[in-house]
C-alpha positions, 0 to 999 in steps of 0.5 A: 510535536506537529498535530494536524490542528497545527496544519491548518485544516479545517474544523469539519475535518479535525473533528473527524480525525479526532473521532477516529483517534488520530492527533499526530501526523506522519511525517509525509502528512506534516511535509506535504499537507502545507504544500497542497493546501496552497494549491501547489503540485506535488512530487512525493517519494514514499513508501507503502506505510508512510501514511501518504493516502491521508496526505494527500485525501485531507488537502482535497477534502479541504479543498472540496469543503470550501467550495461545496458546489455540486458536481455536474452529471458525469463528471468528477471533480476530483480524480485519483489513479490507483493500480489495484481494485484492492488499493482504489477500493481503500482509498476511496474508504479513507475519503469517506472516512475522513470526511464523514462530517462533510459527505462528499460524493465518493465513487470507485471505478474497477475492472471485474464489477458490471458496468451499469452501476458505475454508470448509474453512480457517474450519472449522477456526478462525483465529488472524488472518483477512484479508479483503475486506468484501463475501466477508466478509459473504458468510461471515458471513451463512451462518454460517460464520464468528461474529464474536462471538469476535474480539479484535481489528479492524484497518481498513486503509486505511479510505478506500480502503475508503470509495472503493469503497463498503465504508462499509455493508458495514464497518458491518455487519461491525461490528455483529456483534462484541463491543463488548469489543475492540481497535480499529485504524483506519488511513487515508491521509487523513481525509475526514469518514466516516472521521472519523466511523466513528473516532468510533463505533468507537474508545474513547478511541483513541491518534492517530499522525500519521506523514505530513502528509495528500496528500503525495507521496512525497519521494523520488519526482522527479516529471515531466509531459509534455504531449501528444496523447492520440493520441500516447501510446502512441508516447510511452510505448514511446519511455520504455521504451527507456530503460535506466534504467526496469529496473520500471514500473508503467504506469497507467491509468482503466479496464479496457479502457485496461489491456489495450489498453496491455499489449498495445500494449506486448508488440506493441513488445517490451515485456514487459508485463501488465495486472491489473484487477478484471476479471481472475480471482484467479488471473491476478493472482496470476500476474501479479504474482508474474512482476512481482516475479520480473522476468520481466515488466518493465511491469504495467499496472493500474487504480487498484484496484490502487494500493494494492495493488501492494507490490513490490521496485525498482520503478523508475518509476510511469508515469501514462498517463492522470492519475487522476479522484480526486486522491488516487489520484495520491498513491497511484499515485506511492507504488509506488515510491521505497520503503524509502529508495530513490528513484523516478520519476513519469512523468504523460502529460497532454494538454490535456483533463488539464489541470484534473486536473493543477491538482487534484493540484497543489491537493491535493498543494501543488506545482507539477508543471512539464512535462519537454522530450521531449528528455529522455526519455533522459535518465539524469541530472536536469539537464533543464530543466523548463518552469515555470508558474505555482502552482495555485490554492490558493497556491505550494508550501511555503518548505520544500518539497523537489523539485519544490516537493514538500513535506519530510516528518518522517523518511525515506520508507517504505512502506507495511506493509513489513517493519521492512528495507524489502522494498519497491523499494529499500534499507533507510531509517532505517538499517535492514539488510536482506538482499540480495533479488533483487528476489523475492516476500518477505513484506511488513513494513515494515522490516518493512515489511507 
């Protein structure tokens, strides 16, 4: 079995990797890391949960320990693309996690924040900056951060990127760096303007495949019930009265549907809070770190947040309304069942649903069957699911897992977790990690990030 001293990382940060209990990589760390440590661009196709952060933050981290020069006044040396505040913030966690022995100059750029901190931080230069593209531009356009410097680029998750409208912003951004640099683009999928800005961007990129594309996660038991939208809300209290939803993340299409749901829940006794673009920066930060912390037991948000939300023992994911973009199911689902651990999916679906429940099937290739409501508390998975025919597109793989759900290569993994799996759940690939209380550590992927 490959351990990250076989990669050929530097002592400085083995050290740091061992102190947060991590020994053993995930396989897109064990792919990739050889690659970047020479310098090449790379091409990863991964899932959240398959510990791609660390996979690529270690290599840099590498990279910036053997040449120690300081950074120049408003320049960075390193710059990572990231398409949430939430997500931008946890990598820049993982940096600093991981290279605690070396204290690298870390900094976060994010809508919603004041500006004169940010400038304040960039004043002063920056070994790695985390950002959201828009603020970015923002910085850039006046000056006061020059991009001419930077060594290093990291796209994460490019097409969540893309989903929001970041493609011009990217590009713009990436005209102003020095064509001398290393390039690393990471998506879950591979639509044609990804394929396409790899094309433009990468030199002769390595590629990792690690996860076949819009496969959910394996460990995830995934179940639907059918019923009235109007019905809904009692649906939902009545799941949380079962002992075993100890973390849930409940989701929902729109902003005002976040709200109306937190509050429905906490009229019920349910602790429970809402996070969504409309909340300030701050608000979400306190949310969160209550989630984390178990002091709120539900988070309500919207699909900008499902990528973002990287937190330990979440139990179950809750659909409360099934998403309009497929994919977006595969990454709702993918906050739990991570680090080796497993996980429920609960989608409420009503009869208007119906056609977005065949795209998912069609997407993900599995027939979801709807649960008994009988079932509801049940504590075991002996419920017999009511059977339907296979969505179009064919019937689930002869090798697919549960659920019709297809078997993935290696074990599940989050996404930038530290190399122990910080995430909701054990360690996986035999990883050790260290008791967590389920609070706000720093994200790696074993290590997790």
């Amino acid at each position: 079995m490959t351990k990250f001293s076989d990669l050929g990382l530097a002592e400085i940060l083995l050290r740091a990797l061992a102190s947060e209990g991590y020994e053993t990589p995930t396989s897109i760390q064990e792919q990739a890391i050889p690659y970047l440590l020479q310098g090449r661009d790379l091409l990863g196709i991964a899932q959240t949960g398959t510990g791609k952060t660390a996979a690529f933050a270690l290599p840099i981290l590498e990279r910036l320990a053997a040449d120690r020069r300081r950074p120049a006044p408003f320049t960075t040396r390193v710059l990572v693309l990231a398409p949430t505040r939430e997500l931008a913030a946890q990598i820049a966690d993982s940096f600093r996690a991981y290279g605690k022995f070396m204290r690298p100059s870390v900094g976060v750029i994010v809508g919603g924040v004041s500006h004169r901190p940010q400038i304040d931080m960039l004043s002063r230069g920056l070994d790695v900056l985390v950002a959201t593209p828009g603020r970015l531009l923002d910085h850039v356009a006046s000056g006061r951060l020059k991009l001419p410097m930077t060594e290093v680029l990291v796209l994460d998750e490019a097409d969540h990127m893309l989903d929001l409208g970041f493609i011009v912003p990217i590009r713009q951004i990436v005209a102003k760096l020095p064509k001398k640099r290393q390039t690393l683009l990471f998506s879950a999928t591979m639509p044609k303007e990804i394929a396409g800005l790899a094309n433009d961007m990468l030199h002769n990129p390595a590629e990792v495949a690690v996860t076949p594309v819009a496969t959910t996660a394996e460990r995830v038991d995934q179940h639907v019930f059918l019923v009235d939208g109007g019905a809904k809300r009692e649906l939902l209290i009545e799941l949380m009265k079962n002992a075993d939803i100890s973390r849930a993340i409940v989701f929902t299409r729109t902003k005002r549907g976040a709200d109306r749901v937190a509050e429905h829940l906490d009229a019920a006794g349910v602790g429970a809070e809402a996070i969504h673009g409309n909340k300030s920066q701050s608000q979400r930060i306190r949310a969160l770190d209550s989630f984390r912390k178990g002091q709120t037991r539900v988070l309500v948000a919207t699909d900008i947040a499902a990528r973002g939300i990287d937190v330990d023992g979440v139990s179950h994911v809750v659909n409360y309304e099934l998403p309009e973009v497929p994919e977006a199911y595969v990454h709702r689902i993918g906050r739990t069942a991570r680090a080796g651990a497993s996980g429920r999916a609960i989608s409420l679906c009503d009869n208007a649903e119906r056609p977005l429940l065949r795209q998912i099937e069609k997407l993900t290739r599995q027939t979801l069957a709807f649960t008994d409501r009988r079932s509801v508390h049940s504590r075991n998975d002996d419920e017999t699911p009511v059977r339907r025919a296979p969505p179009r597109g064919g019937a689930p793989k002869a090798n697919a897992g549960r659920n019709g759900q297809p078997r993935r290569e290696g074990g599940p993994h989050r996404d930038g977790q530290r190399p122990g799996a910080q995430r909701p759940g054990g360690p996986a690939n035999g990883q050790k990690r260290r008791a967590s209380g389920g609070g706000n550590r720093p994200q790696g992927s074993r290590p997790q990030a």
